[in-house]
C-alpha positions in Angstrom: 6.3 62.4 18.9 8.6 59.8 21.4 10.5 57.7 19.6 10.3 53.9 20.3 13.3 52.6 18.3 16.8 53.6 18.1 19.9 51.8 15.9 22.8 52.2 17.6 25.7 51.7 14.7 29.4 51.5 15.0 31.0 52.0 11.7 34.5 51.5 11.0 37.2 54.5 11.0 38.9 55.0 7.5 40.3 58.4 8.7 39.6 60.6 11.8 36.7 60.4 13.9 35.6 63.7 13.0 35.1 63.3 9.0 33.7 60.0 9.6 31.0 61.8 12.0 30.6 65.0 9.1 30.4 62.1 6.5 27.2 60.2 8.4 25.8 63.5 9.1 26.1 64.6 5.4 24.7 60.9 4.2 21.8 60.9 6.8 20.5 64.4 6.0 20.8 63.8 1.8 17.5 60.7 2.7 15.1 63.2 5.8 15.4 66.1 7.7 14.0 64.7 10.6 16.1 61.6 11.3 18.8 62.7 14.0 22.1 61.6 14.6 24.1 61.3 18.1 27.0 60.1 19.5 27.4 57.1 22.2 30.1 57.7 24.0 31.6 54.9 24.9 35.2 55.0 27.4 38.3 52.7 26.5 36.8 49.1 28.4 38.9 46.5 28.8 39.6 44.1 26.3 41.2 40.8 27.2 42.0 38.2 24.7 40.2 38.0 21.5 39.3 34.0 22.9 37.7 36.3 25.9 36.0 38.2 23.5 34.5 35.5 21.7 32.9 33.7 24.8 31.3 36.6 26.2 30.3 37.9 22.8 28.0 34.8 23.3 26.4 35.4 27.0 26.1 38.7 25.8 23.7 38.0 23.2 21.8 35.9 26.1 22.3 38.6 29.0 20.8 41.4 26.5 17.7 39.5 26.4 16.9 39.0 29.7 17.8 42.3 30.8 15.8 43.7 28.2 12.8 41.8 29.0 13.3 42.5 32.5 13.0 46.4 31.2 9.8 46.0 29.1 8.8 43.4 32.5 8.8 46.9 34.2 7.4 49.3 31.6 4.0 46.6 31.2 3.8 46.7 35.0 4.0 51.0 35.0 1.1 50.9 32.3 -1.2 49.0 33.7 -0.8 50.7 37.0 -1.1 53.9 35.2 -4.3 52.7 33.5 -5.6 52.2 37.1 -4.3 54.6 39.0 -6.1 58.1 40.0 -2.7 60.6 40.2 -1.6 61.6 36.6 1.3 59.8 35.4 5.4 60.4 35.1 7.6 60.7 32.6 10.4 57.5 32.5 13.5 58.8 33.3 16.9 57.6 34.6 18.1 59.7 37.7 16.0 62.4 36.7 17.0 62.3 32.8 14.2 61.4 30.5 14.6 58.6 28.3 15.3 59.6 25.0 17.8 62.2 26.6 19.4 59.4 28.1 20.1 57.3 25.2 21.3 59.9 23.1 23.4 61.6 25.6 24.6 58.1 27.1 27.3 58.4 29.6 29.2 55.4 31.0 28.8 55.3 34.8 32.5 55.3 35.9 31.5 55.1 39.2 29.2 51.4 39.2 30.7 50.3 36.2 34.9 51.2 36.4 36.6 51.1 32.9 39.3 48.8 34.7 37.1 46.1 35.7 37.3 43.1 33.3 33.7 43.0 30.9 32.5 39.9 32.1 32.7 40.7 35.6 30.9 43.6 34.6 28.3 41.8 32.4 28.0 39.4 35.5 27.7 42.5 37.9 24.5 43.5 35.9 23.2 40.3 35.7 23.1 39.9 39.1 21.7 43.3 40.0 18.8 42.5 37.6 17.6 39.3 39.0 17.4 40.9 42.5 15.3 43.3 40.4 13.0 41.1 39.2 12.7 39.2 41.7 11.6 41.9 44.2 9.0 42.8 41.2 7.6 39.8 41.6 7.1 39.4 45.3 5.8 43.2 45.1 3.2 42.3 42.1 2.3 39.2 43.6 1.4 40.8 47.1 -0.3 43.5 45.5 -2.4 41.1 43.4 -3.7 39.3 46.1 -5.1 42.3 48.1 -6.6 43.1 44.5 -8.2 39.8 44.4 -9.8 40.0 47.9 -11.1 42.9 46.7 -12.8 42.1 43.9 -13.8 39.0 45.2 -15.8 41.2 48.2 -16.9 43.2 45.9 -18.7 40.7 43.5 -20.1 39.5 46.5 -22.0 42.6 47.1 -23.0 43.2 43.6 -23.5 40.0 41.8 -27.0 39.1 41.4 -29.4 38.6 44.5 -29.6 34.9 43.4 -26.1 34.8 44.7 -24.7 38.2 46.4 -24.2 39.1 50.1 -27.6 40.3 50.7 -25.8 41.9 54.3 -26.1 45.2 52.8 -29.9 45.2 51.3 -31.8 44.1 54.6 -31.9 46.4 57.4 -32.7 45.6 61.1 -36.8 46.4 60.6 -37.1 44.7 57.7 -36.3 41.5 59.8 -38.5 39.5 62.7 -36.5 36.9 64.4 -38.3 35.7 68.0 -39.4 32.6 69.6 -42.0 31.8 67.4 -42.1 34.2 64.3 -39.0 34.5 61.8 -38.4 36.3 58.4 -37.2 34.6 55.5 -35.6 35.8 52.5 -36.6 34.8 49.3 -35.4 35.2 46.0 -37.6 35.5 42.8 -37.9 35.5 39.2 -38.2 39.6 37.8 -41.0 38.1 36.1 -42.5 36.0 38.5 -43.6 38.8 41.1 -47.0 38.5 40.7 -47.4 35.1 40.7 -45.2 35.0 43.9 -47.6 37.7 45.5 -50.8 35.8 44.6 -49.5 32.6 46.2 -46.9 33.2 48.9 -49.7 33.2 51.7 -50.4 29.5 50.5 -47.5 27.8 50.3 -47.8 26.5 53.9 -49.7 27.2 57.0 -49.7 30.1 59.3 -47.7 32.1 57.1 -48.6 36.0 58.1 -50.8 37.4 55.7 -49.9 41.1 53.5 -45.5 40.2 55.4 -44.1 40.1 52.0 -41.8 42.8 51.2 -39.7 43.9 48.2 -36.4 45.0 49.7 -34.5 45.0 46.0 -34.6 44.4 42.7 -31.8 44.0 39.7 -32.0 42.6 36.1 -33.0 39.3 36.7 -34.5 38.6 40.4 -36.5 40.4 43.1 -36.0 39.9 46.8 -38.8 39.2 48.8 -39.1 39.3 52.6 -41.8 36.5 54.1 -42.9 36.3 57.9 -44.3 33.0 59.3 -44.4 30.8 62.1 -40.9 29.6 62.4 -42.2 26.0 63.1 -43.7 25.7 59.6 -40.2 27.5 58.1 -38.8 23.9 56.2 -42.2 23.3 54.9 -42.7 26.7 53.7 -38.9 26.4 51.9 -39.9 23.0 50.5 -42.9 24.6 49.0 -41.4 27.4 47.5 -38.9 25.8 45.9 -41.2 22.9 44.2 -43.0 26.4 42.8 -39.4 28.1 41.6 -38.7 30.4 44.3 -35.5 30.5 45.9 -35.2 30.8 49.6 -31.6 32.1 50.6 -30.5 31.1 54.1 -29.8 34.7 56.2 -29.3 35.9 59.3 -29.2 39.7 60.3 -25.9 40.3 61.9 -25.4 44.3 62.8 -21.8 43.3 64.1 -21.2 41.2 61.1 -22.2 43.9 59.1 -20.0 46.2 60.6 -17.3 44.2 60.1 -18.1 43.2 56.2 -18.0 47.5 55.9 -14.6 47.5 57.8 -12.7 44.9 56.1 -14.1 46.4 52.4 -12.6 49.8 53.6 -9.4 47.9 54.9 -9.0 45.9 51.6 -9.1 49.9 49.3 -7.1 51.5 51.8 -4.5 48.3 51.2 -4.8 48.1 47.4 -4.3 51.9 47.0 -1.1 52.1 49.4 0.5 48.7 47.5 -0.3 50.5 44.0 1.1 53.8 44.6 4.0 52.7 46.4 4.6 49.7 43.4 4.1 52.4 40.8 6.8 54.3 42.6 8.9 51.6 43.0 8.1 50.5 39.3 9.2 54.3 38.3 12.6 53.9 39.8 13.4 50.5 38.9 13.1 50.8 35.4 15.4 53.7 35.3 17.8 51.8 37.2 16.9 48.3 34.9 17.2 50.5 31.6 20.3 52.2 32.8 21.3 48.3 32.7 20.3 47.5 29.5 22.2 50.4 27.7 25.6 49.7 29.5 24.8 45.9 28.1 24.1 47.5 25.1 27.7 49.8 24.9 29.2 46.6 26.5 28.0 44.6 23.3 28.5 46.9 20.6 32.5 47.7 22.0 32.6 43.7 21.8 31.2 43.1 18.3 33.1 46.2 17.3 36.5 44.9 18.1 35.8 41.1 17.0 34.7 43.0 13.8 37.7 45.3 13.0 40.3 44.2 15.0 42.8 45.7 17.6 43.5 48.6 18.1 39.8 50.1 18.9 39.2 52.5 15.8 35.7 52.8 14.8 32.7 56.0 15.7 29.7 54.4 17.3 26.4 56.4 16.9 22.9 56.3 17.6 20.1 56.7 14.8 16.6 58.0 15.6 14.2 56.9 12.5 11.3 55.7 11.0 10.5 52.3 9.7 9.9 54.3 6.2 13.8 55.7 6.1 15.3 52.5 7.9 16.1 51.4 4.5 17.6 54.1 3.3 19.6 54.9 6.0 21.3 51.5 6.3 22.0 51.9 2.2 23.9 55.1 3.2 25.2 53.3 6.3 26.8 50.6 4.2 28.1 53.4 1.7 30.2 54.5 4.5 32.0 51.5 4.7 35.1 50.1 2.7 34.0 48.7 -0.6 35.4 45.4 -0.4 34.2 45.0 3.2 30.8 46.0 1.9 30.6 43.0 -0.7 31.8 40.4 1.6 29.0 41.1 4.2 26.3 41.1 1.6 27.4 37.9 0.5 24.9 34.8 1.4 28.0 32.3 0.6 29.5 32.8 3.9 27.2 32.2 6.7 29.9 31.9 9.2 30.5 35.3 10.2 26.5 35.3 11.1 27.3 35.9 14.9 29.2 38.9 14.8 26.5 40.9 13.1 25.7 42.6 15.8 22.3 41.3 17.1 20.1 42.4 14.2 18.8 39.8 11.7 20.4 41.3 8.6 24.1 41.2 8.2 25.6 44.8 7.5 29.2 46.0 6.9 28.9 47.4 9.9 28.2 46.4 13.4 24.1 47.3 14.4 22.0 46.8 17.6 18.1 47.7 17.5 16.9 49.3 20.8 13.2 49.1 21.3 11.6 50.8 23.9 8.1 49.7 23.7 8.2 45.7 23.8 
């Protein structure tokens, strides 16, 4: 089963890296079997001043959240393409690594993101690239949601009720007398006034021909009726017909018309099934690219709150936790045990509320810095 939340932790080095890492391992597998462990790599960034620090600790909390909602942005607009689309769908992945794999196996990218470059500028960098991101999602999504509107608005047209519908595609060229003097009309009535429209249609004016009327179609509601009568009597014949409930809808045969109803319906599919296979495409590469993003954010925040939290020089394991909401608990009680004592009581203590902003980004405050990575939003 996918897992759609990960913790990533960074706890704080008492000794070497390595029996800090055998220690979390031999905690984590005393509460479940099941709940794995990883390491997040995470190079030597550069620091600044503590007062540098501070401030961007700040914007990152802000820059996390849009970036992330950019990500989940992307991930709603893949799903309900994929609830739409015929072709059978793809797995997320960031330059060909799925997901999951990529989180736990996170490697900084050296190569967009050098150590050397100060954080900010590199927070800024992302930014940047994010809102280009979005905003090309949005002129794509808007352009493919018009073409999806003209669509369904053609298509309602030709299969609303007869009261209201195109009727272009129910009447064919014989069904229909247009000349000097005779003419067809088209005439809508109640499914349950048939027979009352069949006994009196011949009287509703004069010269009206007698045995014209025709049924050309019939849905829940309405039948549609053809009628053929001098056309000189045509507005007293529609006056009529309407004073006795019948609905006379105004309609001339077209063949070209027609033809070119059938061609723009075929333009406007062809249209909407280019734009939504090439958005789900795009959609399938931008969210590895926007994700990608959000986890270098994420190292970027945690290598932050790490350092405001234990000081210089850098000396603390980061990790990332795969588990349920059932051992969450649990695994933060064993997460806390890790930690110095004293450190331990000062963090669970309500008195002092002014360390709130270094906790990491979760809602709790641990001995330990936390972030929660969700993947479904």
């Amino acid at each position: 089963m996918a897992v759609s939340k990960y913790i990533l932790v960074s706890l704080p080095l008492q000794g070497s890296s390595s029996s800090a890492w055998e220690n979390l391992q031999r905690g984590i597998s005393k509460i479940a079997f099941d709940i794995a462990t990883y390491k997040f790599h995470i190079p030597d960034l550069r620091v600044g001043t503590l007062d540098s620090l501070l401030a961007l600790s700040d914007d990152l909390t802000k820059a996390n959240s849009v970036v992330e909602g950019v990500t989940h942005k992307v991930k709603r607009q893949i799903d309900e393409l994929e609830r739409v689309a015929i072709a059978d769908s793809s797995a997320l992945a960031v330059d060909g690594v799925p997901i999951d794999s990529y989180v736990t196996r996170f490697s900084w990218d050296e190569a967009k993101y050098p150590t050397m470059t100060p954080l900010r500028e590199v927070v800024e960098a992302i930014q940047d690239s994010v809102a280009k991101l979005e905003d090309d999602l949005k002129v794509r999504v808007a352009e493919y949601s018009n073409v999806k509107t003209q669509l369904s608005t053609t298509l309602r047209k030709q299969s609303g009720s007869i009261a209201v519908r195109d009727l272009s595609n129910l009447v064919k060229a014989d069904d229909v007398i247009s000349t000097e003097h005779l003419v067809t009309l088209l005439v809508v009535v109640s499914k349950y006034s048939q027979k009352d429209w069949l006994s009196h249609y011949e009287t509703l004016s004069s010269f009206v021909v007698p045995r014209s009327s025709k049924k050309l179609s019939e849905d829940n509601e309405y039948a549609l009726y053809t009628v053929t009568l001098f056309r000189k009597v045509a507005d007293t014949f529609k006056t009529s017909a309407r004073e006795k409930g019948f609905q006379v809808r105004d309609f001339e045969f077209d063949p070209e018309g027609q033809t070119q109803q059938r061609e723009e319906l075929d333009r406007l599919q062809r249209d909407q099934e280019i734009l939504q296979s090439t958005l789900l495409q795009w959609c399938y590469a931008s969210y590895g690219e926007v994700f990608s993003s959000w986890m270098h954010i994420c190292a970027i925040r945690i290598f932050t709150e790490s350092i405001l939290r234990y000081g210089l020089p850098p000396q603390f394991l980061v990790t990332v936790l795969a588990t349920s909401a059932k051992n969450e608990k649990k695994v933060r009680t064993t997460l806390e045990s890790l930690c110095d004592g004293r450190n331990s009581g000062f963090w669970k203590s309500d008195e002092d509320s002014g360390m709130m902003g270094l906790a990491g980004g979760d809602a709790d405050v641990h001995p330990y810095v936390s972030i929660t990575v969700n993947l479904s939003a």
